[in-house]
C-alpha positions in Angstrom: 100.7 132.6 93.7 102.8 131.1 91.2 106.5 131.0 92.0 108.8 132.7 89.9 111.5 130.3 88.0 115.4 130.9 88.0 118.0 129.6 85.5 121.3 129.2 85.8 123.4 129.1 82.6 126.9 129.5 81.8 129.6 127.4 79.6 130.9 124.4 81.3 133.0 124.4 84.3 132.1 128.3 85.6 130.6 126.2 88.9 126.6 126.6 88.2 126.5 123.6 89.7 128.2 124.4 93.4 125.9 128.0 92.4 122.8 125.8 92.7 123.5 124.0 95.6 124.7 126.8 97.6 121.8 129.1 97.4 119.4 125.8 97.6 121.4 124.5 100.9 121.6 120.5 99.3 123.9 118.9 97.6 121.7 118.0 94.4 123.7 118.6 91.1 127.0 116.8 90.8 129.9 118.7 91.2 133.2 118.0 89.3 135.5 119.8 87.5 135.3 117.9 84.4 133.3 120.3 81.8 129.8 119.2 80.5 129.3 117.1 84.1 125.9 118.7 84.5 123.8 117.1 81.3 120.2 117.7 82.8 118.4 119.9 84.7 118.2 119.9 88.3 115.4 122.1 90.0 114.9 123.5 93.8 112.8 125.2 96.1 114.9 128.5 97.3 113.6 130.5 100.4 114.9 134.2 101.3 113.8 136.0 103.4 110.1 134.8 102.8 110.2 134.7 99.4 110.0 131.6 97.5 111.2 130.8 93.7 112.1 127.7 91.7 115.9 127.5 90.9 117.4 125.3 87.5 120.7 124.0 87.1 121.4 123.9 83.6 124.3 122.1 81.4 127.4 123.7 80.3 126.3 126.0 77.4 128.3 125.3 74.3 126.9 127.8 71.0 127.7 125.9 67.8 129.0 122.9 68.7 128.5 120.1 66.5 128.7 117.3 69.4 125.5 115.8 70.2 126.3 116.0 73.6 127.0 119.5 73.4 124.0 120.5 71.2 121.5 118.6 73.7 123.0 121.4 76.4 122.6 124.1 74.1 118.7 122.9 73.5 118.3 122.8 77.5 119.5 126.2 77.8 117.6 127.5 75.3 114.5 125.8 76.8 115.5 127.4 80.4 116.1 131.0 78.9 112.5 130.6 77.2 110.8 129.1 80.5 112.6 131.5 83.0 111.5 134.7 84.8 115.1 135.2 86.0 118.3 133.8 84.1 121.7 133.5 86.3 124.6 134.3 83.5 127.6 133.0 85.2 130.7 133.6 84.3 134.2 132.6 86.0 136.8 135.5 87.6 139.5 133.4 87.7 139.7 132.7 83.7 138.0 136.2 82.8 135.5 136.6 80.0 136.0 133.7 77.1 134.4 133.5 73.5 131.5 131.6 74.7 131.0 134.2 77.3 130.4 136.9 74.5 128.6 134.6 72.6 126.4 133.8 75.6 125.8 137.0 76.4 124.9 138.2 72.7 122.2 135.6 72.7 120.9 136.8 76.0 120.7 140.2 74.8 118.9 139.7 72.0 116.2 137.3 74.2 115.2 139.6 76.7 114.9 142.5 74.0 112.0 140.7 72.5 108.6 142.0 73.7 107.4 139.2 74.6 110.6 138.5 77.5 110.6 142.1 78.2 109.4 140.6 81.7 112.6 138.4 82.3 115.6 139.7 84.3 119.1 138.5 83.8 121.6 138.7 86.4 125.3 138.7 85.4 127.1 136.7 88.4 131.2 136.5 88.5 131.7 133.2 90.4 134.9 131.9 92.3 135.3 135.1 94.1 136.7 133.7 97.3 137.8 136.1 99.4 138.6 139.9 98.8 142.3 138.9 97.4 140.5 137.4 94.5 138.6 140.8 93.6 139.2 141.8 90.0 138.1 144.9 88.1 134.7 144.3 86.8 135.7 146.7 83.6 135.9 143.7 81.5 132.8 141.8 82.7 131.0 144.8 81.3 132.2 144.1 78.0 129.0 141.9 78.2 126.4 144.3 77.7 124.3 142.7 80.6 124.5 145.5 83.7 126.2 145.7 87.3 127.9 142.1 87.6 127.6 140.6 91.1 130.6 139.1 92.2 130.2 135.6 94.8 132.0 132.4 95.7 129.3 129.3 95.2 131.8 127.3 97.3 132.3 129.6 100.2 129.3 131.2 100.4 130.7 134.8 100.0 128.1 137.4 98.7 125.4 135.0 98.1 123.2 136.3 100.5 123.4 139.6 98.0 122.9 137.8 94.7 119.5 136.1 96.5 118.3 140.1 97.1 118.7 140.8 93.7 117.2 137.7 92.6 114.0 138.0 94.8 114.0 142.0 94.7 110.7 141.8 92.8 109.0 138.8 94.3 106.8 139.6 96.7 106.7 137.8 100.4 105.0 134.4 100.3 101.6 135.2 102.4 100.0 132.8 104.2 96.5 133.4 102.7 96.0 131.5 99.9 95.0 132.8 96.2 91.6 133.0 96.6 89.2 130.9 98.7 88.2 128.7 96.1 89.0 124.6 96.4 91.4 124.0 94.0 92.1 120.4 92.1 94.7 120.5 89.5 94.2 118.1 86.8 97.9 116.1 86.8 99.2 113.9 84.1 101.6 113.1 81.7 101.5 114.5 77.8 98.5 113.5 75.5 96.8 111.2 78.3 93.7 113.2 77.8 94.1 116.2 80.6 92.8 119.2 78.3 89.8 116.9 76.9 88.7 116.4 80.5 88.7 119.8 81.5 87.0 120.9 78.9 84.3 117.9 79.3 84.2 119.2 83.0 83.6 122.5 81.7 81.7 122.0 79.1 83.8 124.3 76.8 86.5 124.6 75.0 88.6 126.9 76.7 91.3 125.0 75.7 93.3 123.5 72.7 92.8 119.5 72.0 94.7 118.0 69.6 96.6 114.9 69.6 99.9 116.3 69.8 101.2 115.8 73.0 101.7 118.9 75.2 99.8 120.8 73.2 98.8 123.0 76.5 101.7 125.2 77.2 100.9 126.9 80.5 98.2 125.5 83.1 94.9 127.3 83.0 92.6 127.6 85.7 88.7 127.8 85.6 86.7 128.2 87.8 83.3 126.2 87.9 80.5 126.1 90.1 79.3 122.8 91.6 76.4 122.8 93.6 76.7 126.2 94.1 80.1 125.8 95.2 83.1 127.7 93.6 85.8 125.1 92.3 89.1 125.9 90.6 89.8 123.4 87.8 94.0 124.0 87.2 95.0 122.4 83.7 98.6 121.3 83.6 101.1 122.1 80.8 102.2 119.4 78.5 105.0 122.1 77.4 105.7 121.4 73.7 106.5 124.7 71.6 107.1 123.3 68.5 108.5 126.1 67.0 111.5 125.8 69.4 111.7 122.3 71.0 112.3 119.3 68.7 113.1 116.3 71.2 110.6 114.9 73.4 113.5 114.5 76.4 114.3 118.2 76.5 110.7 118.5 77.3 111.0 116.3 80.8 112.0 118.6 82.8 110.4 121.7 82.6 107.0 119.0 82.3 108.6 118.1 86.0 108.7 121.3 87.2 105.3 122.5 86.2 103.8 119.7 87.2 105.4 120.5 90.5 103.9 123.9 91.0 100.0 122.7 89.7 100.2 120.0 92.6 102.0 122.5 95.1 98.8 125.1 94.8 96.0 122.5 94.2 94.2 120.6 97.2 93.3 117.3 95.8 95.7 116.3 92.3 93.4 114.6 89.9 95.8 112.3 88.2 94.9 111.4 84.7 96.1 107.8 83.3 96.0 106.4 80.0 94.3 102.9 80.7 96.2 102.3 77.0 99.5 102.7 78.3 99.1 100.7 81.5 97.7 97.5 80.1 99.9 95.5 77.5 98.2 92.2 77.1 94.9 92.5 77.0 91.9 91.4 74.4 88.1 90.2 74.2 89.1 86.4 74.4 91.6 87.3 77.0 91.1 86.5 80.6 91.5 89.9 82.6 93.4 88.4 85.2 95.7 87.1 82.5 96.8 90.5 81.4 100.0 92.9 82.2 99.5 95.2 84.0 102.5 97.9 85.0 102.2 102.0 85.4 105.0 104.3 84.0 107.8 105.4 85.9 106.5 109.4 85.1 103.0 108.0 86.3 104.6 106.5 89.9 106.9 110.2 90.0 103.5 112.1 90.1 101.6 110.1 92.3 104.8 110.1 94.9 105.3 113.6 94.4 101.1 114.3 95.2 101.9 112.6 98.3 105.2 114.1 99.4 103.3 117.1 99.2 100.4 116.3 101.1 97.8 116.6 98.6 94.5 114.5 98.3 94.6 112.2 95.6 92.0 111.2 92.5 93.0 108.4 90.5 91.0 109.1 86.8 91.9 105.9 84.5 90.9 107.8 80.8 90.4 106.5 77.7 88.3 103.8 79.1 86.7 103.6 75.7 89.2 101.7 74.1 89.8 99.2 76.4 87.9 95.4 75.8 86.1 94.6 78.8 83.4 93.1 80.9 82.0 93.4 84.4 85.2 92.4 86.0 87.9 94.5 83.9 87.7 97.3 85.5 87.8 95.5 89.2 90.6 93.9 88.1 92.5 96.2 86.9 92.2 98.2 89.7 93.3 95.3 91.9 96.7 95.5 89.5 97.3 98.7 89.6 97.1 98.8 93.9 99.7 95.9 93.6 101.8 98.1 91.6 101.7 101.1 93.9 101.6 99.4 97.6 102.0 101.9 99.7 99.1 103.5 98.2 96.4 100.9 98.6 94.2 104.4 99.8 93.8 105.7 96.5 90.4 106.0 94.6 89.9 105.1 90.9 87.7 106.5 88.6 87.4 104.9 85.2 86.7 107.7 82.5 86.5 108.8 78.9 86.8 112.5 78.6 85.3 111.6 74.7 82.4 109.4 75.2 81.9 111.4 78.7 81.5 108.2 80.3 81.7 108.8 84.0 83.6 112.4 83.0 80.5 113.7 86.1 81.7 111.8 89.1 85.2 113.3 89.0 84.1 116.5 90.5 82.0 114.5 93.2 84.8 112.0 93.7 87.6 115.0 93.9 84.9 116.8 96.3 84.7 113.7 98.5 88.6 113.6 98.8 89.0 117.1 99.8 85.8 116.2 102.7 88.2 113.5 103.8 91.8 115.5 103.9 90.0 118.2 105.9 88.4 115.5 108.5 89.0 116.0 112.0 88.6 113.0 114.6 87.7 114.1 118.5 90.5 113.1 120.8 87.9 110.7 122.4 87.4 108.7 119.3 91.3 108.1 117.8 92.0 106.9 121.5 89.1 104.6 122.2 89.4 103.3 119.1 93.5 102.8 118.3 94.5 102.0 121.8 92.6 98.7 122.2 94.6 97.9 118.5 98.0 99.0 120.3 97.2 97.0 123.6 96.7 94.1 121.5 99.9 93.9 119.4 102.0 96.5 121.1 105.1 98.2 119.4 108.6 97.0 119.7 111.6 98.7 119.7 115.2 97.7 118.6 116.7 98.4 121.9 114.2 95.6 123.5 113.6 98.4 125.6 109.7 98.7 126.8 107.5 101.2 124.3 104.3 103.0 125.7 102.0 105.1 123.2 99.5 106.8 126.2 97.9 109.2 124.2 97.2 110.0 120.2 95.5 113.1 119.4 95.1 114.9 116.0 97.2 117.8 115.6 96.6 119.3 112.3 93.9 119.1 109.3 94.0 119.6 105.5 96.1 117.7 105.5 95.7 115.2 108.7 98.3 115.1 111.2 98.1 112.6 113.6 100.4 112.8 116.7 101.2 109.6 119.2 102.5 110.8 123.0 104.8 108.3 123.8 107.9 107.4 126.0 110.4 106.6 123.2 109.5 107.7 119.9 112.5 107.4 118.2 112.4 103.7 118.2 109.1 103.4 116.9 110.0 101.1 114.2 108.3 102.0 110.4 106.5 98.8 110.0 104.6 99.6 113.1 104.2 103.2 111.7 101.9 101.7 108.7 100.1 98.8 110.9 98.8 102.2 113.0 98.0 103.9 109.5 96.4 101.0 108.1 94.3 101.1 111.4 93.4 104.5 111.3 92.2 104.6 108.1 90.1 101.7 108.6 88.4 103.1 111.6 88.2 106.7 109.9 88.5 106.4 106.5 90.9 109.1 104.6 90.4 107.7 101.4 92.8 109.3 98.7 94.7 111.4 101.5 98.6 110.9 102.8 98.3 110.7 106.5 101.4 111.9 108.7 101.9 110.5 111.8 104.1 112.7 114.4 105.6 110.7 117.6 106.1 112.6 120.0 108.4 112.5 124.0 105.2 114.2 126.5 102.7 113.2 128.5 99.1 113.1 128.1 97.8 116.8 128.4 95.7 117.7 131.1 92.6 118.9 129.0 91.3 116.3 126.6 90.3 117.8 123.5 
């Protein structure tokens, strides 16, 4: 199920910001009351009550302006009112309604009356409403044409818990049963590296738009193919580009982010598409491979962290393969350089692609498959024990306190994804180099190739009843 996204908006110093991190419980935007503070977009996860939606913290809204600062916010607003199911208007009690308010809430208006937003719901929220002394007439606030204001205090908390009813009054309770019982593997990657072309080599149609405009795929699409008999859910990721509205590239970031977010949240295994041409910077026929530069993108590195923050199997695909000079050893090589560039994921497969020539464009679903095998392994009690313990016998685990550490028992907890849990006498000083000597030693005795183990240290004994 795909979570519903909420936008707060407002001109500048109405407290979005202490709005966002109230009803997201972290302290993620900055806070000050200098207006236009808040310049980008900052996004959470929101819980209530079992229901789940996306929240954005928006810049100060400033219609008209002819600052470039100021424009840039108006362009991110716009962008959130057009991406949003639910749009937070706030507006400040303390310094009533202003011009911008009206001007604000005239654009609104005129959004949400179009037929296609006749789905989005806008919530008019009078912030800095501290205490009951602070109550004012709402007469005026309905000046605004937007509906029954609710009145709250981001920085105390007060009547929050009633602006997240409203908010999640039509989303339904987050059920524990997923979509549909089909594997899912959401094809991840930044703009114009090739994700539509792939899918529609995998799918041997052309479901969807390829052109070389980056982003040209505004929402993900799934498909659903069958493999061997087996029903598999192919999710294609946005680029986001609406050309008719968005003009800059960076008031695309964001909402890219976000999406990106939810296809890996609901996929399996993330198949992350790279652009071999954007990775390698020196490299030629007469070149010696090892000779070249090799360095990923910082948006490449946020994906692949973000796959394994949230648990997912992961597919390296290397597209474009085509246009790279090579020989036997290139692609060796380059995979070599690329590990070195992402240590702490030395566990990741590579497949080396063209989604035009179709070179390799078959083993992705085989390689993706395999992945998904591996996160949903289970090893018997028996094995992880006679197999790790000799390993922690012989270099044994130290702790800061010199005091003496014991791991007695290791059993696996949980699957898809693996959890691993160690029984031990002190597991708080279980140091985290030690942590990824016993991960690199579990995955050479059991594999998990392309999967983010967790490993769970845990104050018991060893149970009675071996698993």
């Amino acid at each position: 199920m795909s979570q519903k996204i909420t936008a707060i908006i407002g001109r500048p110093n109405v407290g979005k910001s202490s709005l966002f991190n109230r009803l997201t419980g972290k302290k993620n935007a900055i806070v000050h009351d200098m207006p236009g503070v808040t310049r980008d977009r900052n996004y959470g996860e929101v819980e209530w009550n079992g229901k789940k939606f996306f929240l954005i913290d928006t810049g100060g809204y400033v219609p008209g302006s002819k600052d470039k600062f100021e424009a840039a916010i108006r362009e991110q607003v716009k962008i959130s009112i057009d991406e949003a199911d639910i749009i937070l208007f706030v507006v400040d009690a303390k310094s009533g309604i202003s011009p911008l308010d009206l001007e604000i809430a005239k654009l609104l208006r005129r959004e949400v009356n179009r037929e296609e937003n006749s789905h989005k719901k806008v919530l008019l929220v009078i912030n800095k409403v501290d205490s009951a002394k602070d109550e004012i007439s709402k007469t005026e606030f309905y000046r605004l044409g937007l509906g029954e204001p609710v009145e709250v205090s981001a920085i105390v908390g007060r009547r929050t818990g009633d602006l997240l009813d409203s908010i999640t009054e039509d989303i339904p309770i987050e059920s524990n049963e997923d979509e549909n019982n089909t594997i899912k593997f959401s094809i991840i990657g930044r703009p114009n590296v090739g994700k539509s072309s792939l899918s529609n080599a995998l799918t041997q149609s052309n479901r969807n738009i390829v052109t070389d405009i980056p982003g040209t795929t505004r929402d993900s699409v799934d498909t659903i193919i069958k493999y061997h008999g087996q029903d598999i859910t192919l999710i294609d990721t946005a680029g986001l580009r609406k050309k008719s509205r968005i003009k800059r590239a960076e008031s695309l970031e964001y909402f890219s982010a976000l999406r990106t977010h939810r296809s890996i949240e609901r996929c399996d295994v993330a198949i992350i598409v790279i652009d071999a041409t954007t990775i390698i910077s020196k490299l030629s026929k007469y070149a010696d491979p090892k000779m070249a530069i090799f360095k990923l993108s910082k948006e490449d590195v946020e994906i692949i962290i973000k796959a394994a923050e949230l648990k997912k199997g992961i597919l390296i695909v290397i597209n474009k393969w085509d246009l790279i000079e090579k020989d036997t050893q290139t692609a060796k090589i380059f995979e070599e350089k690329v590990k070195e560039h992402l240590t702490t994921f030395d566990y990741l497969p590579f497949i080396f692609t063209s989604a035009i020539t179709k070179q390799r464009v078959s083993k992705i679903i085989e390689s993706a498959l395999e992945v998904y095998n591996e996160r949903a392994r289970e090893i018997k009690t028996s094995a992880l024990n006679d197999k790790l313990l000799p390993y922690i016998k012989q270099t044994p685990p130290r702790s800061k306190s010199h005091k003496e550490l014991k791991i007695n028992y290791i059993t696996q907890l949980k699957h898809s994804p693996p959890v691993i849990g160690f029984f031990c006498n002190l597991p708080s000083e279980i140091e985290v180099n030690y942590k990824r000597f016993l991960e690199h030693k579990i995955r050479d005795e059991f594999g998990f190739t392309g999967v983010p183990l967790t490993l769970v240290f845990k104050a018991k004994n060893k149970p009675r009843e071996e698993q």
